[in-house]
MITI-855006 format. One record per residue (C-alpha): x, y, z; residue number from 1; chain. Coordinates in steps of 0.02 Angstrom, whole numbers. Layout:
N
      c1      c2      c3    k  c
       X       Y       Z  NUM  A
...
END
This chain:
451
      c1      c2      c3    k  c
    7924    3915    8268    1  A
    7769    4003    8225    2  A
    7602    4004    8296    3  A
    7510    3874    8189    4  A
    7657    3741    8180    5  A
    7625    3744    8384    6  A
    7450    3659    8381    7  A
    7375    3517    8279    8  A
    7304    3518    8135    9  A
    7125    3527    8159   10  A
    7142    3705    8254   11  A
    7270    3789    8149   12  A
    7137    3878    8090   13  A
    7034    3938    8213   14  A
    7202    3988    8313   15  A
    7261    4075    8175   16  A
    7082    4184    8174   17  A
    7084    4202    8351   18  A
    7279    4269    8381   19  A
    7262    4392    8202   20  A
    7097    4462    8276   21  A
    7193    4472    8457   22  A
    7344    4555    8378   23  A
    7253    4665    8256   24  A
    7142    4731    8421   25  A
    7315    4764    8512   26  A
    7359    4886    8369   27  A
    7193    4971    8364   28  A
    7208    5014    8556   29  A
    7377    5070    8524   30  A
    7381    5173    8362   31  A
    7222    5263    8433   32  A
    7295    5299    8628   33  A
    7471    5386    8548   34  A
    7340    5497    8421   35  A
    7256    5531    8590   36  A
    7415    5573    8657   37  A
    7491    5669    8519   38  A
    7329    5774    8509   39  A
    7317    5805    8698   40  A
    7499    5859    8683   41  A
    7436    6013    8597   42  A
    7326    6062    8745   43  A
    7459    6039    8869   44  A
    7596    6133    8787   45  A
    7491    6292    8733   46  A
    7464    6320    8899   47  A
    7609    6230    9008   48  A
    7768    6242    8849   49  A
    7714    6398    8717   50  A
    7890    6419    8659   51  A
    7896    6218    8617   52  A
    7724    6231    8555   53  A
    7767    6330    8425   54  A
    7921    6225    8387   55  A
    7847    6038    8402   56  A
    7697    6102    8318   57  A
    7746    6051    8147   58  A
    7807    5884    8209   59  A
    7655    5844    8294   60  A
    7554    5874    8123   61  A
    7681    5784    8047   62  A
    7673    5635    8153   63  A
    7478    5639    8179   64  A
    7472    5637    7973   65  A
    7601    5510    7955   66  A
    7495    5385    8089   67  A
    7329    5407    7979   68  A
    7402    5377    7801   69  A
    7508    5235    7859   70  A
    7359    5164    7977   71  A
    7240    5186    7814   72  A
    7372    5139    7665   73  A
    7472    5003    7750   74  A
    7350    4909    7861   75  A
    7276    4843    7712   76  A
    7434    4788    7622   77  A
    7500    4669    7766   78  A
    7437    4505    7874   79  A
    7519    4553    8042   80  A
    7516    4734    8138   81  A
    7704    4682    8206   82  A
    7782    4809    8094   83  A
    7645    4953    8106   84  A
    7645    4948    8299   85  A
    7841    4943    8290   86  A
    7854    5096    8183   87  A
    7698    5198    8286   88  A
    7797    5160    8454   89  A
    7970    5233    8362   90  A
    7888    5384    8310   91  A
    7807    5419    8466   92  A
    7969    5392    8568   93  A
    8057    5522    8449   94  A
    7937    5652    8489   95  A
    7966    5634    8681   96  A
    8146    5612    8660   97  A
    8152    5780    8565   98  A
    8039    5857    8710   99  A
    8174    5799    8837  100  A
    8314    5874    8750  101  A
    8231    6041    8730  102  A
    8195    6063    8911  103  A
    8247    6005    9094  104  A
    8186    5967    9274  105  A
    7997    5917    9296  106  A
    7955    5917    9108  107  A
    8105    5775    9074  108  A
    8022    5697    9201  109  A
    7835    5714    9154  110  A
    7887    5635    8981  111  A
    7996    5500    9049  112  A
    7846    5455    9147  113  A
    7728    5465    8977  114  A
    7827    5364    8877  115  A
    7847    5248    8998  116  A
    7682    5190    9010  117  A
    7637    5210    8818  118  A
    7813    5076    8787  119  A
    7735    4958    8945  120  A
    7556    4950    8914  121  A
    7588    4920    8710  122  A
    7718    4797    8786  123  A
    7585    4696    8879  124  A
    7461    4706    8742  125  A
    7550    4638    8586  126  A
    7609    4473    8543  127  A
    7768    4506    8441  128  A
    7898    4392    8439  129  A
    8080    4415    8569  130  A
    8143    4479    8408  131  A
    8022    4622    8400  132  A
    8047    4684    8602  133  A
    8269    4656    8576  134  A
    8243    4797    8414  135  A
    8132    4916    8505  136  A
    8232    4911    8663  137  A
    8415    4928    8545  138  A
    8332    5059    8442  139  A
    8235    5170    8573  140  A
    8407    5157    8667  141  A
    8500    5207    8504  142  A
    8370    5363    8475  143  A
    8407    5428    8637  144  A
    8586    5420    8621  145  A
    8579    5516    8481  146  A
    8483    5655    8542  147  A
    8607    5675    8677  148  A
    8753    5660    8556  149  A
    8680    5835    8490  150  A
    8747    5920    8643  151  A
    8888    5809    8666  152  A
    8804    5701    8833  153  A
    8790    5868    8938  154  A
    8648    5849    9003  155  A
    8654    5643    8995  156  A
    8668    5624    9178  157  A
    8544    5742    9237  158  A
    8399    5689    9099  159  A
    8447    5490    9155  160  A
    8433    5512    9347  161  A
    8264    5627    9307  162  A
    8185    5478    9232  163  A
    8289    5394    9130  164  A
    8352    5273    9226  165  A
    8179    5205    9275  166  A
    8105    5222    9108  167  A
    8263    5107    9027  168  A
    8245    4981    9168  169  A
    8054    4975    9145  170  A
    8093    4963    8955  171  A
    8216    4825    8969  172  A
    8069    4714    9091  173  A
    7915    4747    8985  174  A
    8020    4693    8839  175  A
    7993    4492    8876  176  A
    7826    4519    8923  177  A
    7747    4498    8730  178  A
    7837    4316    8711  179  A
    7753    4271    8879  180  A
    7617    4330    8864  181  A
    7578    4251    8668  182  A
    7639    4070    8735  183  A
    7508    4083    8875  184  A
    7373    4117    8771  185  A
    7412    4005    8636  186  A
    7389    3877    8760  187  A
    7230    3960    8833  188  A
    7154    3958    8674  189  A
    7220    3775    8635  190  A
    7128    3721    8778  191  A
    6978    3837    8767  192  A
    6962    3764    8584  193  A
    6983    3576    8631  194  A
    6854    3603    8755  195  A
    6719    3667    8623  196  A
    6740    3539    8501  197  A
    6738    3406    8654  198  A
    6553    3475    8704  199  A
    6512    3495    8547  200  A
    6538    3308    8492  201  A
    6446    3250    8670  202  A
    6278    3377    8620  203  A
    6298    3295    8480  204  A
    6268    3128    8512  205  A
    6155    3174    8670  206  A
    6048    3240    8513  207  A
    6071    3083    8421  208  A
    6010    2983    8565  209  A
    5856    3119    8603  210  A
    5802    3081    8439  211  A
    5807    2893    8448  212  A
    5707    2881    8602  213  A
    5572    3005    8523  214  A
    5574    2879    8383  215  A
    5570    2724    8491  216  A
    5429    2813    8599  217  A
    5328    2842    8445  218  A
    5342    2681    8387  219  A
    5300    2595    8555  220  A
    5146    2705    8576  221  A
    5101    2633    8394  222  A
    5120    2451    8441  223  A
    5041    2483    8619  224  A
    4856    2563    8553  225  A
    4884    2451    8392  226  A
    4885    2322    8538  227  A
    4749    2386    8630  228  A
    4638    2381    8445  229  A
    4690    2194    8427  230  A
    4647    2146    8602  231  A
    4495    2241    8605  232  A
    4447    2149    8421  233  A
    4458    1975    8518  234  A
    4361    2028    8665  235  A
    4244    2060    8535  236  A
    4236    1887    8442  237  A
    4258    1793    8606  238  A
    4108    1873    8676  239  A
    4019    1820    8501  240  A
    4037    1651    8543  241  A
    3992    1674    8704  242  A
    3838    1735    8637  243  A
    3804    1629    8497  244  A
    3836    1488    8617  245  A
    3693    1552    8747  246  A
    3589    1578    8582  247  A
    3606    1392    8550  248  A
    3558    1336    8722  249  A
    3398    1468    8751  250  A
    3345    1408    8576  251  A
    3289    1227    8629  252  A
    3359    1143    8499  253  A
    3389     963    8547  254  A
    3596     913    8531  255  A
    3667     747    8535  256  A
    3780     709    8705  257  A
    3937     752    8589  258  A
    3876     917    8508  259  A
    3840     965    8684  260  A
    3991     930    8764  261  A
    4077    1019    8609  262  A
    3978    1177    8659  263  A
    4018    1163    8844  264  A
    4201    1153    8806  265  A
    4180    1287    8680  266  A
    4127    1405    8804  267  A
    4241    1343    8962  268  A
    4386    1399    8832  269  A
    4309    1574    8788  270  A
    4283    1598    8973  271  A
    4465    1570    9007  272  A
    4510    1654    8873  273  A
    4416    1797    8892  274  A
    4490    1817    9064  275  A
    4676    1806    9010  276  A
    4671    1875    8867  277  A
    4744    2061    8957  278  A
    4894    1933    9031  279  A
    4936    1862    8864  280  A
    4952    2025    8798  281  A
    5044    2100    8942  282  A
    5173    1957    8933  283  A
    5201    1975    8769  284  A
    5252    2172    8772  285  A
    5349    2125    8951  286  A
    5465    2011    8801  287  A
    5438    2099    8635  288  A
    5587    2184    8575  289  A
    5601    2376    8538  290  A
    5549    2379    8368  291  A
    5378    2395    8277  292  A
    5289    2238    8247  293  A
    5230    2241    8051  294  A
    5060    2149    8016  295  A
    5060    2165    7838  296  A
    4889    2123    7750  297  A
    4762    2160    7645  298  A
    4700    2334    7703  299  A
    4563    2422    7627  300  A
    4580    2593    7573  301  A
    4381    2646    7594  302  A
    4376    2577    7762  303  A
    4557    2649    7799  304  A
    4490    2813    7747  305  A
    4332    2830    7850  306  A
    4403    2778    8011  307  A
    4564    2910    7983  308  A
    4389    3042    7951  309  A
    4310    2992    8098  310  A
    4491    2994    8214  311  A
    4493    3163    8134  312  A
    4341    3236    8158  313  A
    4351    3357    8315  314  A
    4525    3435    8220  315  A
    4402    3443    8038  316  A
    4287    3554    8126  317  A
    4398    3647    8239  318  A
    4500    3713    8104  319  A
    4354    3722    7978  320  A
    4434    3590    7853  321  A
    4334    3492    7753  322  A
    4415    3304    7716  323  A
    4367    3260    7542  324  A
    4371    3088    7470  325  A
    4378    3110    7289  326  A
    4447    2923    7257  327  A
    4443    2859    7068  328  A
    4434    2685    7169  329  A
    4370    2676    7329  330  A
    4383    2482    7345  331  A
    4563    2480    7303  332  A
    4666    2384    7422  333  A
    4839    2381    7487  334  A
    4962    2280    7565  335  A
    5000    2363    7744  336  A
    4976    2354    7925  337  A
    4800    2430    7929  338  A
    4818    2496    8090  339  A
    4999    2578    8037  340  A
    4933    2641    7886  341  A
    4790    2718    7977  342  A
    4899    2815    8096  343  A
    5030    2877    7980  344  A
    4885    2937    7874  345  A
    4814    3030    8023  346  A
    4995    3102    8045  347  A
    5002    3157    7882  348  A
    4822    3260    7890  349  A
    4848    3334    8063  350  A
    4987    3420    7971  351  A
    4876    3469    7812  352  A
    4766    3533    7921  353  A
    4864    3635    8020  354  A
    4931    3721    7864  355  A
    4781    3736    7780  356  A
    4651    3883    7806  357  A
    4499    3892    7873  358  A
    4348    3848    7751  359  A
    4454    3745    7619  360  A
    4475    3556    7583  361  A
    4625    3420    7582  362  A
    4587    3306    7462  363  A
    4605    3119    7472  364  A
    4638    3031    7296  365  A
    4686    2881    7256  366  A
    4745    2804    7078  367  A
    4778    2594    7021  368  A
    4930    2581    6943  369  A
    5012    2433    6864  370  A
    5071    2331    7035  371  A
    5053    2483    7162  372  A
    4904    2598    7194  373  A
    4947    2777    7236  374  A
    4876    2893    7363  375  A
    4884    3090    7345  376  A
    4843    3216    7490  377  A
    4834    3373    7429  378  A
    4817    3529    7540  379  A
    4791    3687    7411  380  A
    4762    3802    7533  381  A
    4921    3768    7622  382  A
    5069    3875    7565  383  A
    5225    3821    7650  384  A
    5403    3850    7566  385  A
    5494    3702    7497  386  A
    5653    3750    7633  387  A
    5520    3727    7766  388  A
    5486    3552    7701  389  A
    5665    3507    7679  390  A
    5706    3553    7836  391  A
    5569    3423    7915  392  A
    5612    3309    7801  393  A
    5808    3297    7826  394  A
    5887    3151    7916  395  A
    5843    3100    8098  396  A
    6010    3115    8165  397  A
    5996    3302    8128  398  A
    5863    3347    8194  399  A
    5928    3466    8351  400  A
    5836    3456    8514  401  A
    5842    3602    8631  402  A
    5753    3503    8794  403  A
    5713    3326    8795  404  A
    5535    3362    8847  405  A
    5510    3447    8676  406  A
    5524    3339    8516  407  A
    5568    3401    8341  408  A
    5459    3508    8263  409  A
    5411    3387    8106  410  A
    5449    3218    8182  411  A
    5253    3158    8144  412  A
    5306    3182    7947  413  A
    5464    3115    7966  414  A
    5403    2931    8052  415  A
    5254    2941    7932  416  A
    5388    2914    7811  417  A
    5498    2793    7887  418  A
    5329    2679    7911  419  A
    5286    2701    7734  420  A
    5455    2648    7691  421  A
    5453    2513    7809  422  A
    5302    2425    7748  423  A
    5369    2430    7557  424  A
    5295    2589    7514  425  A
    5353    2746    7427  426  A
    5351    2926    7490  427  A
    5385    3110    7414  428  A
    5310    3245    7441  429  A
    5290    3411    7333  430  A
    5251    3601    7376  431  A
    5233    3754    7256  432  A
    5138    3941    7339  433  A
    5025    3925    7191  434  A
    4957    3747    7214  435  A
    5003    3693    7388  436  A
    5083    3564    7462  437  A
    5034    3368    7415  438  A
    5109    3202    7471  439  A
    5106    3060    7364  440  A
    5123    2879    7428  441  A
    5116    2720    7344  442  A
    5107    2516    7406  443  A
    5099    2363    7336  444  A
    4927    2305    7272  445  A
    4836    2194    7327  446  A
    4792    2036    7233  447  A
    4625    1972    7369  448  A
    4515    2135    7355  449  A
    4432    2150    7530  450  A
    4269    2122    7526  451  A
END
């Protein structure tokens, strides 16, 4: 059974990247340390073994050569390094083998003890199959065998018991090690693997639920100051009674006993209203749901216009933007929430003016059309790429939030949107280096001009 039929389906892949990168390391570390060797070798037989320098030299060239075409001609020919890192490990066990039956006492010994730890370590870094570890073992064993064959097993006993012995036990031990060692990390990447796609689903929807409280928050804050206007407006026209009603009395005018009770009531009720009106208010956001209340009405764009100038005005001169109201119809009205409309507008020209630079206008027009009156902002100073739009204009849920105390960069644009939308309107934008970047918007009409 191979590596990818052990794991499900959705991580074949990424196992299969993960053990051909771990294998394909395994015969890096390997082809380069028996080069390393095989070139040392040179330095340590010139001085330590002239007479088999002169002999191995060839064979050492040979081998060295044969490593680097193979390593440069093969490698790219094949998926797995199974059969590379088998034939590098034969080679290099020839060599010593031919060392050993040249010589005797401490040099036996010295290459037992080399090729020892070259056939262990490469034992405990690949991941070849049992099959792989049973043919090196039969053939290393079969290599040796023949080498002593040469002098008809003379000196069998005395090369085994200076190294031999150790270096086939060790050989026969390290040979189970790669099928170990492979299952165990299968399963450490299995779980490794299943554990990034687990915390990757939970950020996730942590992000998806970060960006749905920035939304909620920005729409609360909406219906709290839109609130605060409305209550504020009926302070107003209560205390206008009030007035009108003290008026009335200072003025002498002689009422009936009716007209007069009429005016005391009037003014008991604006009293009491006047006091309660911050309760009634409270209460109701204590028991208003989550979502944006939508006064829809006629909404005047003039009006609309100054009071967005006059929000605006400390950011105007700051930046040195002018705000230019170049309207074909300035008593055009809409049907909106006016104080909506006003603050998506404002969201819309805090990021105009941002972009734009200093000394240059954004232009406010404004055009009837058959049922709908459109409204173009038009920054021609700013010059932002149409990526960088897309990118603040993609869907909420993927937006990505790095810390919940920092919102999306490009959430304003994206809610001024979603309001427009909300309130039957239309939305697009447009951007070119050459012209800027303009947003068009279009509502319904309205049919009672306000006067």
């Amino acid at each position: 059974m191979n590596l990818i039929s052990q794991t499900s389906a959705f991580q074949s892949g990424d196992l299969e990247k993960a053990y051909s990168k771990k294998t394909w390391d395994a015969a890096e570390y390997i082809y380069w340390g028996i080069i390393s060797l095989l070139i040392g070798f040179f330095i340590l037989e010139f001085f330590v073994l002239k007479t088999t320098w002169q002999v191995t030299f060839i064979f050492k060239v040979i081998l060295i050569l044969l490593g680097f075409l193979s390593y440069n001609i093969i490698k790219p020919q094949i998926k797995s390094p199974d059969w590379l890192i088998f034939g590098y490990l034969l080679l290099f066990s020839s060599y010593c083998f031919n060392i050993i039956h040249l010589h005797s006492g401490f040099v036996v010994t010295l290459y037992f003890t080399i090729l020892t730890l070259v056939i262990g370590s490469s034992n405990y870094l690949v991941f070849w199959n049992s099959r792989f570890a049973f043919g090196l073992v039969v053939s290393i064993l079969i290599m040796f065998m023949i080498f002593e064959w040469q002098d008809d097993f003379v000196n069998l006993e005395a090369n085994l018991n200076l190294g031999g012995y150790a270096f086939f036990s060790l050989l026969v031990l390290t040979a189970f090690i790669p099928d170990a060692r492979k299952r165990n990390y299968t399963l450490n990447l299995e779980r490794d693997l299943k554990k990034d796609e687990a915390i990757g689903k939970l950020n996730k929807k942590v992000n998806e639920v970060q960006l749905k409280l920035v939304e909620i928050e920005q729409l609360l804050k909406i219906d709290r100051e839109k609130d605060q206007i409305l209550r504020h407006d009926i302070k107003n026209k209560i205390t206008n009674i009030l007035g009108l009603s003290k008026l009335i009395d200072e003025s002498g005018t002689a009422l009936e006993e009716e007209e007069q009770n009429y005016l005391q009531l009037l003014k008991e009720v604006s009293t009491d209203l006047l006091t309660d009106v911050d309760n009634i208010f409270g209460n109701d956001e204590e028991n208003s749901d989550m979502h944006l209340r939508l006064a829809i009405q006629n909404t005047n764009l003039k009006s609309s216009f100054k009071k967005v100038k006059s929000l605006l005005k400390p950011r105007l001169e700051a930046g040195g933007v002018e705000l230019d109201f170049s309207t074909e119809n300035t008593d055009s009205s809409i049907l909106a929430d006016p104080y909506v409309f006003v603050n998506l507008i404002e969201k819309i020209l805090n990021y105009l003016i941002d972009w734009s630079k200093t000394n240059h206008k954004v232009i406010l027009l404004t055009k009837d059309l058959d049922s709908r009156v459109r409204i173009e902002i038009l920054a021609p100073s700013a010059k932002i790429p149409a990526s960088v739009l897309n990118q603040i204009f993609k869907p909420l849920d993927e937006f990505e939030i790095q810390s919940s105390f920092a919102p999306p960069q490009g959430l304003g644009l994206q809610i001024a949107k979603n309001l427009t939308e909300k309130m039957g309107g239309y939305f697009k934008y447009t951007t070119s280096m050459t012209e800027g970047v303009t947003f068009k918007l279009e509502f319904p009409k309205s049919s009672q001009p306000v006067s």
